[in-house]
N, C-alpha and C positions, 0 to 999 in steps of 0.2 A: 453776591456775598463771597464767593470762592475768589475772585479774583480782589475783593477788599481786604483777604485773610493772606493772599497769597503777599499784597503789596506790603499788609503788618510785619508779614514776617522777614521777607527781605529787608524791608525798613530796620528792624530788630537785629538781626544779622550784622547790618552795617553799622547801627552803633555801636553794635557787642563788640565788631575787630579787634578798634584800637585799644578796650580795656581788655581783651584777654591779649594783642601782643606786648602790652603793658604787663602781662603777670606773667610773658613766659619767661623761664630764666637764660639770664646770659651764662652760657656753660663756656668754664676755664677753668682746663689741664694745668695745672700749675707744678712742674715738676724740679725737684731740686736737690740741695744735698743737706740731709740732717743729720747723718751719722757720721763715724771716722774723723780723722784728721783736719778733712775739710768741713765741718759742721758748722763750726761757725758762722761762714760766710752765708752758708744756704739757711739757720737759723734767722740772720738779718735781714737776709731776702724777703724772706717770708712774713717777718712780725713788720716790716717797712709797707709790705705790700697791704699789710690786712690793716695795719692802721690808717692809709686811706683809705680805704674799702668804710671800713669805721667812720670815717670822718665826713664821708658822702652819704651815711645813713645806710650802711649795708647795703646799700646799691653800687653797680656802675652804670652810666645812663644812664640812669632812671628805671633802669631794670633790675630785679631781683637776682639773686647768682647761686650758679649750683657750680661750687670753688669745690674741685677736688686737688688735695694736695698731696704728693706721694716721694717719698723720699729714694733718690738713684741710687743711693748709694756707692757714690762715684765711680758707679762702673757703665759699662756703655752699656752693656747686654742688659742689667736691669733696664737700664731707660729704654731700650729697645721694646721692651715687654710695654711697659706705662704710655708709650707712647701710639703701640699698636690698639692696647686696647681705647687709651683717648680717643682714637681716630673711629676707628672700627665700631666698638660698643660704645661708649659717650657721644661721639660724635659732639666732639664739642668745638664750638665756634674759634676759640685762641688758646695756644699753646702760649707757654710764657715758664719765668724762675731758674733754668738752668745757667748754674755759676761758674762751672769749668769746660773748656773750650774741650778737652780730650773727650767729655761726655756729649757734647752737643755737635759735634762735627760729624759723628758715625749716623746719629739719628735723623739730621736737618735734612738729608735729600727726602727720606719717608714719609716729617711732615709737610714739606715744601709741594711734594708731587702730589699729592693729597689734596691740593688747593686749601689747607691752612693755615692760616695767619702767624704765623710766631712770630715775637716781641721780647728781645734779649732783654733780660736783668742786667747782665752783667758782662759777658762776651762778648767781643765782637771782631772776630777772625776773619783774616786778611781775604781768605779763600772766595766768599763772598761779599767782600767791599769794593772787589774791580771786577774782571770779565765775568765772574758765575755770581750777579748781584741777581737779586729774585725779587719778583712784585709782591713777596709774601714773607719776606725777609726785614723787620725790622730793628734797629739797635736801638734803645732809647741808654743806653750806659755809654759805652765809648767805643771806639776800633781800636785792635791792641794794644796799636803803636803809640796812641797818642798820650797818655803819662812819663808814660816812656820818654818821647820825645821833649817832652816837657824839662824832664831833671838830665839829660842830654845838654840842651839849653842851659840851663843852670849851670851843669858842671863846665859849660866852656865858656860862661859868663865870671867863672869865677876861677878860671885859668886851673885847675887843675891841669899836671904836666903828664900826671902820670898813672892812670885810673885803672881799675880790675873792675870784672864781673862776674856777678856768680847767677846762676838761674836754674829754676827746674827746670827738666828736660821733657817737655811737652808741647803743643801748638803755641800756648798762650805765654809762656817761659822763652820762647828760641821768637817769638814776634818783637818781645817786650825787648829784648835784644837787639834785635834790628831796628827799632825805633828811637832808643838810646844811640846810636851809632848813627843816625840819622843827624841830630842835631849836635852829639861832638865827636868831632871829626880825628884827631887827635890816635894814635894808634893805642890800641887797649894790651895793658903790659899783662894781662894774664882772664881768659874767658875759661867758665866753667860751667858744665850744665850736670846736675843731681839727679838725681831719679825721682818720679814723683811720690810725695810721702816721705820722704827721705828725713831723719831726727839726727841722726847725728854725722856733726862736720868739724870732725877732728884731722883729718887727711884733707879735706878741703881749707880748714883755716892754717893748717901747717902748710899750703901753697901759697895762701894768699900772704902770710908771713915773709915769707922766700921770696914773693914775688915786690916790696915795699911799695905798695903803690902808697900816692897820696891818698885817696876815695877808693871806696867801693860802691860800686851798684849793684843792688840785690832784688831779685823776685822770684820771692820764695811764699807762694802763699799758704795762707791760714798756719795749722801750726809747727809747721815747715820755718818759715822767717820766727816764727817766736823763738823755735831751740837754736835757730843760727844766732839771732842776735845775743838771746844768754851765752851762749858759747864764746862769741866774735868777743863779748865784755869780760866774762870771765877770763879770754886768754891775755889778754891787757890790750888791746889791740884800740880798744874805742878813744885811747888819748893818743894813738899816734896815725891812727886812721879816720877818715872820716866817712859816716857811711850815709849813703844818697838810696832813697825808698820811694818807688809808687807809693799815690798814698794808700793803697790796701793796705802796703805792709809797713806803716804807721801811722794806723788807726784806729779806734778807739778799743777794738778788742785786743791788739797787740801791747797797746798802751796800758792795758789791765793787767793780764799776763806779766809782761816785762818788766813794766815801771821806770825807774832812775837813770837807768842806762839811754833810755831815749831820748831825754831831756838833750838837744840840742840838733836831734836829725831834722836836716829839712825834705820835704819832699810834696811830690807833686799830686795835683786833684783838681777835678771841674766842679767840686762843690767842697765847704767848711761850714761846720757849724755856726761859725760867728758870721756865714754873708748876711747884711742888707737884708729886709725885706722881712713881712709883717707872717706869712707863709711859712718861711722857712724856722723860722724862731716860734712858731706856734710847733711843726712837726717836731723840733729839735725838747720842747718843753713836754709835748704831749707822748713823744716816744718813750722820752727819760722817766717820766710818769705812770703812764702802762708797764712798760717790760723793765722797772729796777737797773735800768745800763743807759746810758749814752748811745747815739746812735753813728754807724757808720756810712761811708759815703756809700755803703753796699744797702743798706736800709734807704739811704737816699734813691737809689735809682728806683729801687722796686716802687719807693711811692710815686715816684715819678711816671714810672710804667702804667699804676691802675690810675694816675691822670690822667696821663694820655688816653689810656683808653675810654674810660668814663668821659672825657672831651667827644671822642671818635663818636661811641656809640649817641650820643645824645644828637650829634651833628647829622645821623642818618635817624632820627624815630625810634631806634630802638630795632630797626632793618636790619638786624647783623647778618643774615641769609644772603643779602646783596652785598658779594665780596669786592667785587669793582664799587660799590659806594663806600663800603668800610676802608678799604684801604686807601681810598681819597681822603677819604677823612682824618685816617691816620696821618697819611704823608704832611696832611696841612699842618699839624702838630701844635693846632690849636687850643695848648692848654698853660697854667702856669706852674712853670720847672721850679723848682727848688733852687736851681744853678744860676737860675736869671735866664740871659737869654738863649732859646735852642730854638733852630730848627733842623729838619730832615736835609741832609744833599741829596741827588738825585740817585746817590745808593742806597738812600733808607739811611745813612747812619748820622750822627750828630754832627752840627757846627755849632761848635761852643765854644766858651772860654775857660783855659785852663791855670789855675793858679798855685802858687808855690805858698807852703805853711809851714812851719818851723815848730816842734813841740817844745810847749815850756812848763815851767810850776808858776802855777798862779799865786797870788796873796796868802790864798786857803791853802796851800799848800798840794793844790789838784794836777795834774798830769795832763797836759791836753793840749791841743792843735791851737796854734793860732794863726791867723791868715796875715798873710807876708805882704801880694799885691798879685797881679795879674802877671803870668809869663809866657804863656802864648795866647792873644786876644783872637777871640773869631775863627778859630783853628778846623780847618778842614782836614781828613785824612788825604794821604797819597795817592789811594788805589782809585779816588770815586770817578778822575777821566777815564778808565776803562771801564767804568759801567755803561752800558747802553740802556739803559729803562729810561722809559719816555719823562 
């Protein structure tokens, strides 16, 4: 009899696993910026990320989530704090959400040497996409350079002779920089970098005046680019200049803010709302329907992010404890992008396609991105032959 009780229970045991690691939760630090100047972006991080979360049934994998969300408030030392304690007291499986590169550069070694996992929203600095690339380091948005690169492109496709640039002065500002200068070649008649937070550019657009260029190139994010461009309009500047924008900084939250004046920028992005595909036109309807707004391509990555994940974790059982099966998982990036097609290089970061959209007024009279075509196809960053990960 003891031994027919002892087999019951072992028996019972074994069935019991799979439904209680079915109900334990997938814990993600999802850390980011809801306050200040830069709110916005970490706003659509956030409501991009929860609406798939939504969309998969308040699951990722198949698993229930304990999402703690906490705002950096774009400083490093707060995230320093949220990140110790994710690690330490949470102990949670993925870090993920942060929007500015000056916040996530001072923290990544603490969670990187931690063994884990972070999954940039939105970042994705140079520092680690060549020699210091990490097996716990993923980008699912882009590497600095590459929008950059992109309206780079453009402007030497369309023969500008004589271009300026203006940028905040931070990792993610002096990258965007180098990545523009990458694909046009052409000597730049006047470079500038702002402080970050920076609202007023009255000494910066009386340089840029002095300086005549044909274009400008600007990356000024969140609402940083909003008072440049009101200002850039206001000084009369936008009928005798032409100004060339990542599409962060013309897109749909600047397009609110701003309005009329933008009606003719073109600029660069690995996703629009108007691509292709039955997916991305469900999230673009269902976001605009939840949150009252339009969504941005910053709202695009983060749902991209909780697909991929939600892909990952299903592809291990719901195993996320085994960091060598999750991170295979991830690397395979077997989910579907909003952008079409992505996968991982062998630095964790994207090969995508990146395309160029011009903002117009529609019939209704609306404000809005429309997709131009394709300007750099299948686009690899620069750094990923000096990564060495297997």
């Amino acid at each position: 009899m003891k031994l027919l009780l002892s087999a019951l229970t072992l028996t019972a045991s074994l069935l019991a696993a799979p439904a209680a690691m079915a109900n334990t939760p997938l814990k993600i630090g999802f850390l980011t910026t809801l306050s200040g100047p830069g709110a916005a972006l970490g706003q659509d991080t956030r409501d991009g990320f929860a609406l798939a979360i939504k969309h998969n049934g308040d699951r990722l994998g198949g698993l229930p989530l304990d999402l703690q969300v906490v705002d950096d408030q774009l400083n490093p030392d707060s995230a320093r704090q949220s990140v110790d304690r994710f690690i330490k007291l949470n102990k949670v499986d993925i870090l993920t959400g942060v929007v500015y590169s000056n916040v996530l550069l001072p923290v990544l070694p603490t969670i990187l040497a931690s063994d884990t996992v972070y999954i940039s929203t939105n970042t994705g600095p140079m520092d680690y996409a060549g020699a210091k690339c990490n097996k716990n380091f993923f980008v699912a948005a882009w590497q600095n350079e590459d929008i950059p690169q992109a309206m780079g492109r453009f402007a030497a496709t369309r023969e500008y002779k004589r271009v300026a640039m203006i940028a905040a002065n931070y990792p993610g500002g002096r990258e965007s920089a180098i990545g523009f200068k990458r694909k046009y070649t052409a000597p730049i008649v006047e470079e500038i970098y702002t402080k970050m937070g920076q609202l007023d550019y009255a000494a910066e657009i009386a340089t840029l005046r002095a300086s005549k260029p044909d274009a400008v190139f600007f990356f000024l994010p969140g609402g940083m680019g909003v008072n440049f461009i009101k200002q850039f309009e206001a000084a009369g500047l936008t009928k005798q200049i032409a100004l060339l924008a990542p599409g962060y900084s013309a897109d749909e939250d600047t397009l609110r803010a701003v309005g009329e004046p933008m009606v003719g920028v073109y600029n660069a992005s690995h996703w629009a709302a108007d691509l292709p595909g039955a997916l991305n036109q469900k999230f673009v309807a269902d976001f605009t329907k939840t949150y009252g707004r339009a969504p941005t391509m910053t709202a695009a990555q983060a749902y991209d992010t909780a697909l991929l994940i939600d892909h990952a974790v299903r592809r291990v059982d719901g195993k996320v404890a085994n960091r060598d099966a999750l991170r295979k998982a991830l690397r395979e990036a077997q989910f579907p992008s909003l952008r079409g097609p992505f996968k991982f290089n062998n630095n964790q970061f994207p090969i995508h396609t990146l395309y160029l959209r011009v903002v117009q007024k529609d019939a209704s009279g609306r404000i809005a991105n429309k997709l131009v075509g394709e300007i750099l196809p299948n686009h690899a960053d620069p750094y990923a032959a000096q990564c060495k990960l297997p």
